[in-house]
Residue frames as qw, qx, qy, qz and C-alpha x, y, z in Angstrom:
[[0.000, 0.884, 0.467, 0.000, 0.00, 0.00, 0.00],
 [0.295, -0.806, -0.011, 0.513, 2.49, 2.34, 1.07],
 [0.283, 0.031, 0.701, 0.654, 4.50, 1.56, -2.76],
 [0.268, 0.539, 0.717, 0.351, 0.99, 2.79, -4.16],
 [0.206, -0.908, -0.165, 0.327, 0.53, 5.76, -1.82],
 [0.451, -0.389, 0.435, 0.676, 4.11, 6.83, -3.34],
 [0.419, 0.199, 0.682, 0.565, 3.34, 5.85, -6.86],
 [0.097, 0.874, 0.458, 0.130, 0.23, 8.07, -6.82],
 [0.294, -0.848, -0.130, 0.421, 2.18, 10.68, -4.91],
 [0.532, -0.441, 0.379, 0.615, 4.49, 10.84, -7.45],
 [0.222, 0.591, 0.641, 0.436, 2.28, 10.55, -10.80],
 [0.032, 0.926, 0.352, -0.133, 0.26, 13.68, -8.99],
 [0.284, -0.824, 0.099, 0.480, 3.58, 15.95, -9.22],
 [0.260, -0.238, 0.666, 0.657, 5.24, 14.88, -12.42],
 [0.058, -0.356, -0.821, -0.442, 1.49, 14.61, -14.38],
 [0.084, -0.697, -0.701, -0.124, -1.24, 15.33, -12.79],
 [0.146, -0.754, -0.053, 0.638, 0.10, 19.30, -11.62],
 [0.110, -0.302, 0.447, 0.835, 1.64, 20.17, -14.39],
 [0.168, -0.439, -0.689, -0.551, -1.53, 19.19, -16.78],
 [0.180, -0.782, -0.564, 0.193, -3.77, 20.95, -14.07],
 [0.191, -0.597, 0.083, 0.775, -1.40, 23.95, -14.60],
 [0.218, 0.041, 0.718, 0.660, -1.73, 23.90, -18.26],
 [0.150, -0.516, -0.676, -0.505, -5.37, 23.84, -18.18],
 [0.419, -0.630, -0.417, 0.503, -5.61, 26.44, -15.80],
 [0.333, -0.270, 0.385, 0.817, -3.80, 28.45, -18.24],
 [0.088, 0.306, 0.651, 0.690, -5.78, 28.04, -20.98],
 [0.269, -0.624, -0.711, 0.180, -8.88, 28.66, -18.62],
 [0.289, -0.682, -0.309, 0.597, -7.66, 31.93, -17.48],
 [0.063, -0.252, 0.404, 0.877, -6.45, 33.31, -21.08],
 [0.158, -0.190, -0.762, -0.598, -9.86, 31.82, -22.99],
 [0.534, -0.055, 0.328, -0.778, -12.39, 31.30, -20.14],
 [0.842, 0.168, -0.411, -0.306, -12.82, 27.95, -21.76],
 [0.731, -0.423, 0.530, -0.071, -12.13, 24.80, -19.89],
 [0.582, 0.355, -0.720, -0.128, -9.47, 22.26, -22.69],
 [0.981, -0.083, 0.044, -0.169, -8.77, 18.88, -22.25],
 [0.562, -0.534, 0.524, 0.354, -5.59, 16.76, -21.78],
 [0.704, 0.376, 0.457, 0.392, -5.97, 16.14, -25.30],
 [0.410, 0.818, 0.069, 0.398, -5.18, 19.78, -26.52],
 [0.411, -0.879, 0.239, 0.036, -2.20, 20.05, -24.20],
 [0.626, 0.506, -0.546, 0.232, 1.53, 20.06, -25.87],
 [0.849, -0.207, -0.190, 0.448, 4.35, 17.73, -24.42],
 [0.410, 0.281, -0.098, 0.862, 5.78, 21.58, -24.06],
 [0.477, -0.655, 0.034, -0.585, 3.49, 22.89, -22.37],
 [0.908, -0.347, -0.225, 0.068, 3.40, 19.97, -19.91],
 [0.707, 0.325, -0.251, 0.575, 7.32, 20.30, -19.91],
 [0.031, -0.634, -0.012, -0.773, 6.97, 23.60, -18.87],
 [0.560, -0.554, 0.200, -0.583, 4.45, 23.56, -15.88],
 [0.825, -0.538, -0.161, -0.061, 6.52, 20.95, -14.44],
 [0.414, 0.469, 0.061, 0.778, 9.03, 22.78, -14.78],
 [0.178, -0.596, 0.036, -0.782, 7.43, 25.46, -12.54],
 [0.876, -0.433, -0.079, -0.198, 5.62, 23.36, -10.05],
 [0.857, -0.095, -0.306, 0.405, 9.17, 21.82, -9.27],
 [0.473, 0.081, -0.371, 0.795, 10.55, 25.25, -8.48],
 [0.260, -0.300, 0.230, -0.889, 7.94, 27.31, -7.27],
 [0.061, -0.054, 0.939, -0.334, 5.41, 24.70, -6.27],
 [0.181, 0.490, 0.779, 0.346, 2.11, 23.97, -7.33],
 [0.043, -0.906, -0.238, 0.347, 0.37, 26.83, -5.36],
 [0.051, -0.646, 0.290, 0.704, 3.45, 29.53, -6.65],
 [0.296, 0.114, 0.788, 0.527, 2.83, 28.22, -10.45],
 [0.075, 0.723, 0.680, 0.095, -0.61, 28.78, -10.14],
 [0.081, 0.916, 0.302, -0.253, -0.30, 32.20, -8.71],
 [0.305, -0.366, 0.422, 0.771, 2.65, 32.76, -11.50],
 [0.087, 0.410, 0.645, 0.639, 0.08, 31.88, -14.48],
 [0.081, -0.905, -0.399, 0.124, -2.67, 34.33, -12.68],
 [0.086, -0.881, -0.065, 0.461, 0.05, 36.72, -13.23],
 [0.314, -0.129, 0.639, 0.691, 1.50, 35.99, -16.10],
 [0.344, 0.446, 0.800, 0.205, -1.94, 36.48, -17.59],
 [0.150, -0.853, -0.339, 0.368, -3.28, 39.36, -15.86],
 [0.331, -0.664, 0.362, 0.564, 0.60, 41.16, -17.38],
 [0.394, 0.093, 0.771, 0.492, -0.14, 39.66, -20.64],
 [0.159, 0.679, 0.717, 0.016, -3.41, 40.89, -20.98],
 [0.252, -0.724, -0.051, 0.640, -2.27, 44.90, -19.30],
 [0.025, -0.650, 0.458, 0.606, 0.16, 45.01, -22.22],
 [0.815, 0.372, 0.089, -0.434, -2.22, 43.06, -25.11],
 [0.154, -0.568, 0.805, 0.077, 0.01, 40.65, -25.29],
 [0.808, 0.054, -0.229, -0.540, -1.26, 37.71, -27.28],
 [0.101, -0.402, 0.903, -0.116, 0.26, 34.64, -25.34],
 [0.794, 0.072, -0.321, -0.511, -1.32, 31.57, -26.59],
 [0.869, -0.001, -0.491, 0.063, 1.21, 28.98, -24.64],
 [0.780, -0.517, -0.237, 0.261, 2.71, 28.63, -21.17],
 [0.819, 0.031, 0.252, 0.515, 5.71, 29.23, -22.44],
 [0.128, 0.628, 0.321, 0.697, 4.59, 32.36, -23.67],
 [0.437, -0.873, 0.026, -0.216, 4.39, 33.78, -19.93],
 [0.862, -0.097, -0.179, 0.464, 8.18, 33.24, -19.71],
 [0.268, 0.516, 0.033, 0.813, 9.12, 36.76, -20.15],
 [0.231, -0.727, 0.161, -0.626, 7.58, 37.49, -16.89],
 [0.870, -0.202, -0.333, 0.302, 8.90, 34.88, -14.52],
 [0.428, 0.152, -0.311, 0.835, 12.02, 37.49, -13.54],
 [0.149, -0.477, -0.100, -0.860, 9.30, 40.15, -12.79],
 [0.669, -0.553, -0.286, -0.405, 7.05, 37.82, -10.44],
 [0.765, -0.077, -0.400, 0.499, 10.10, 36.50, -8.73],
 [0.323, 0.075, -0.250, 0.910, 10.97, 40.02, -7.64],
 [0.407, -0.500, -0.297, -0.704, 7.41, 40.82, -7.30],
 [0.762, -0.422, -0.357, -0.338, 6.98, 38.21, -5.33],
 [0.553, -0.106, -0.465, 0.683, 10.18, 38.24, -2.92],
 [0.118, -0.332, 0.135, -0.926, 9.09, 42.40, -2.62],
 [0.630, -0.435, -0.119, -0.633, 5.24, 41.25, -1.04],
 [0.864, -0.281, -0.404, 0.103, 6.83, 38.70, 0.71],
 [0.577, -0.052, -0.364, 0.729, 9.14, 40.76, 2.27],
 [0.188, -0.408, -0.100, -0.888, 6.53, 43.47, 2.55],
 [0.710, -0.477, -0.398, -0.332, 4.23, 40.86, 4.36],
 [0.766, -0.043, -0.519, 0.378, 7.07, 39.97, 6.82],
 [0.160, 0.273, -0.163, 0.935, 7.65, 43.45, 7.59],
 [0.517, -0.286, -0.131, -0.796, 3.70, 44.38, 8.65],
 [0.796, -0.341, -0.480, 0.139, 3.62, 40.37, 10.42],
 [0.621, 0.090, -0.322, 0.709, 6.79, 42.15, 12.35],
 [0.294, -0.286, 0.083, -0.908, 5.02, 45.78, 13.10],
 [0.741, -0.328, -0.502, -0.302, 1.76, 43.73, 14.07],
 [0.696, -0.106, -0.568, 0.426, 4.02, 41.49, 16.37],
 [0.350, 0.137, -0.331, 0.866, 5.87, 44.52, 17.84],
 [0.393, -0.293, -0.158, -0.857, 2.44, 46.64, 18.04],
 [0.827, -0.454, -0.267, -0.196, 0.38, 43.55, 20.01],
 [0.744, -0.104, -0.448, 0.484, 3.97, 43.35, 22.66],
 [0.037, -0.251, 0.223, -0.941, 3.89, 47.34, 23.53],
 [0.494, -0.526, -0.016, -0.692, 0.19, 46.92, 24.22],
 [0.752, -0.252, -0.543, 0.275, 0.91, 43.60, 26.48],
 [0.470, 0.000, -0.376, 0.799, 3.21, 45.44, 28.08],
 [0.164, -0.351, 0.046, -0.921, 1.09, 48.13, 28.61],
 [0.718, -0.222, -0.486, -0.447, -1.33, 45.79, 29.70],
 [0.679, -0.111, -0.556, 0.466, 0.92, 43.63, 32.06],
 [0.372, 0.076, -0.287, 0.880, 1.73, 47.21, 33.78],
 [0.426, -0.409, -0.248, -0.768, -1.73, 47.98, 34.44],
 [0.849, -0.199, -0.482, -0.083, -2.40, 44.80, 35.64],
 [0.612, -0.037, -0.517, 0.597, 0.64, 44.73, 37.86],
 [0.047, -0.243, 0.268, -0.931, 0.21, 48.23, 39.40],
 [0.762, -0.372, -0.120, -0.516, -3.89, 47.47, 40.21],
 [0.873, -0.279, -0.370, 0.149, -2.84, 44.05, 41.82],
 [0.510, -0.022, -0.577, 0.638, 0.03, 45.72, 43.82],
 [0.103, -0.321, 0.274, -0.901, -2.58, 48.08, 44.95],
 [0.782, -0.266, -0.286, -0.486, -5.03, 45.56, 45.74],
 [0.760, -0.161, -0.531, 0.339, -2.63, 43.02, 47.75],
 [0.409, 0.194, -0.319, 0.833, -1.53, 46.22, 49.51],
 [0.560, -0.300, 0.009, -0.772, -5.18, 47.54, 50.67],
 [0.906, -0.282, -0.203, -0.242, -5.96, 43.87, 51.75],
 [0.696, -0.020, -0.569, 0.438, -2.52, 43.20, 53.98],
 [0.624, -0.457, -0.509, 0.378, -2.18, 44.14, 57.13],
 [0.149, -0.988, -0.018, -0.020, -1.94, 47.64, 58.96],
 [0.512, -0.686, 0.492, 0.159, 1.95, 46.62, 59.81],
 [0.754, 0.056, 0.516, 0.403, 2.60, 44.85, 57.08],
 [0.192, 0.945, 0.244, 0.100, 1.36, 48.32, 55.22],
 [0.280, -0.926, 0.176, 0.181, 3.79, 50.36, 57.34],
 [0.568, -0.536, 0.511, 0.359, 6.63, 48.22, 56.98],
 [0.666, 0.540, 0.385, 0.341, 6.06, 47.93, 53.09],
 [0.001, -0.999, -0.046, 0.007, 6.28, 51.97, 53.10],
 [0.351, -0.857, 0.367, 0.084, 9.14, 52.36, 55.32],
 [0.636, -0.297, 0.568, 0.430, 11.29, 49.90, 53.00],
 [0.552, 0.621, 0.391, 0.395, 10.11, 51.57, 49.66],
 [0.069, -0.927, 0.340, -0.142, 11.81, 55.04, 51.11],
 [0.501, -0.707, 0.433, 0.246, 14.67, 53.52, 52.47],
 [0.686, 0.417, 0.418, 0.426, 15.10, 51.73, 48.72],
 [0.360, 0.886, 0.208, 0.204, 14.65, 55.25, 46.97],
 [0.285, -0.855, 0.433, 0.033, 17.40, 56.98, 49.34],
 [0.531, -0.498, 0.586, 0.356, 19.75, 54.09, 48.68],
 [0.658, 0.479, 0.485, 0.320, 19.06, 53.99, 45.28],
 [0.275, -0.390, -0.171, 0.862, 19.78, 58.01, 45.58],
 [0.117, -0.730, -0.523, -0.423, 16.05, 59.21, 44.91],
 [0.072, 0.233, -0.256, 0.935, 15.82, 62.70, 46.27],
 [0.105, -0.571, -0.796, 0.169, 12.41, 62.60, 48.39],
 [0.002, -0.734, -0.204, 0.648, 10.74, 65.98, 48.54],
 [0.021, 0.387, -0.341, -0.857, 10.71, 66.53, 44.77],
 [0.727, 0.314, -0.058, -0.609, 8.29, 66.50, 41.91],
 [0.777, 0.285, -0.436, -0.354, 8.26, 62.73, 41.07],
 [0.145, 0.281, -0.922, 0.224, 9.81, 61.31, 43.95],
 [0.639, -0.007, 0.564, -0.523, 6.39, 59.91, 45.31],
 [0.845, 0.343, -0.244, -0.330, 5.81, 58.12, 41.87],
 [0.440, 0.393, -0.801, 0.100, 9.59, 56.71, 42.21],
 [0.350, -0.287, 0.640, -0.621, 8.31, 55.46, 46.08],
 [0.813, 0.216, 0.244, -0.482, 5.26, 53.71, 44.74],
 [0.864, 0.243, -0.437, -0.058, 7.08, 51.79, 42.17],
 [0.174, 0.437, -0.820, 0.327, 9.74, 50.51, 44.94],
 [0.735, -0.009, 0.427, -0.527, 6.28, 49.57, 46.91],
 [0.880, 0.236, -0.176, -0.373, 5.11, 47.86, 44.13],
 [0.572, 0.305, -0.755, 0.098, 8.32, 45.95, 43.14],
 [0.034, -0.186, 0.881, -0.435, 8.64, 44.98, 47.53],
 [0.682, -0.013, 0.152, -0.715, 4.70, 44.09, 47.06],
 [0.858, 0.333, -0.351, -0.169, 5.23, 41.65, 44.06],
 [0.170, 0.489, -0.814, 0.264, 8.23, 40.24, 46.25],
 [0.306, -0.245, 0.597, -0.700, 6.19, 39.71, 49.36],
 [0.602, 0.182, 0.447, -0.637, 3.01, 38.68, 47.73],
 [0.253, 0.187, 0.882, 0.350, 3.87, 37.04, 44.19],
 [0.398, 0.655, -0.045, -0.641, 2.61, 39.09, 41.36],
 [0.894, 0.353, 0.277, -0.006, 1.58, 36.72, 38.65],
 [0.469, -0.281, 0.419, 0.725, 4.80, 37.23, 35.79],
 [0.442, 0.454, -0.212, -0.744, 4.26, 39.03, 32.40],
 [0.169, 0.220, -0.868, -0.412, 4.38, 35.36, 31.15],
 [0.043, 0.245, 0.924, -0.292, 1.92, 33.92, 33.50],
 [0.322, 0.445, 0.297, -0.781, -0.40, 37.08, 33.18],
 [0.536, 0.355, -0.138, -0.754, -0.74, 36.34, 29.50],
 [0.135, 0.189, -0.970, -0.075, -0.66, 32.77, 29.75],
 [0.039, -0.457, -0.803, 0.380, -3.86, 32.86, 32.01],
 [0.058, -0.413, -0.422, -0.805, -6.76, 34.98, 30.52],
 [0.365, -0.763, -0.531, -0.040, -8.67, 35.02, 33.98],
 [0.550, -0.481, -0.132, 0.670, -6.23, 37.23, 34.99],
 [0.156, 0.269, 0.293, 0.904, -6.73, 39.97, 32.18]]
């Protein structure tokens, strides 16, 4: 069985693509469906020929543009073969939209990790003010009094415009010690936590 699985697997790529590419072709220049009978051993040649280096899918969407480019520039192409002259063009088309797509997959990416992060840092700040309203009156103080003595040895100036913000994050960070503040990995690992 497995010798037949093969055999087939192998007929489909060397025969049965390349004659689907062919008559695809003709399809897209005529609007007419052909038969294997009006398909040259050059044509054939051809689209397997393509299929081996661009693969069936990139063949296909080489004869959609070979046509489309034929058509632009009334080109009368009547064989496969006849959509050789733009092969160099889709190749560089197609490296440009692929490297266009990679680029915008990459912005995307970068764009959905700022807002995590923005996210995560919401998240974190609310939860260290929540673990920090629900612990203890002493456990309160003594959180305080080690998020000043951080800032001073860290040589935050106290009394100035922003040194209460710098306080609060040293809280936070000796909250998340104390109390185990989920991670940025865990937070978005666990949606009950968003």
């Amino acid at each position: 069985q497995n010798e037949l699985q093969f055999k087939f697997y192998e007929e489909q790529e060397s025969i049965g693509h390349p004659m689907e590419l062919v008559r695809r072709f003709h399809e897209h220049r005529t609007g007419e469906k052909i038969t294997a009978s009006h398909v040259t051993a050059g044509e054939q040649q051809y689209a397997l020929t393509l299929v081996k280096e661009l693969t069936f899918e990139g063949a296909q969407a080489f004869v959609e543009y070979g046509v489309k480019r034929a058509r632009a520039t009334n080109y009368a192409v009547n064989s496969l073969a006849g959509l050789k002259t733009y092969y160099g063009d889709f190749l560089k088309d197609r490296e440009a939209i692929a490297k266009a797509k990679d680029a915008a997959a990459n912005r995307l990416r970068k764009e959905q990790d700022e807002r995590n992060a923005a996210a995560y840092d919401q998240y974190r700040r609310e939860k260290a003010e929540q673990l920090f309203a629900e612990a203890p009156a002493d456990n309160q103080k003594s959180i305080e009094t080690a998020a000043v003595v951080r800032t001073k040895a860290d040589g935050g100036i106290l009394g100035r415009t922003g040194s209460s913000l710098v306080v609060r994050m040293e809280r936070d960070k000796l909250i998340e010690e104390r109390f185990g503040i989920p991670t940025k990995e865990q937070w978005l690992g666990n949606p009950t936590l968003h």
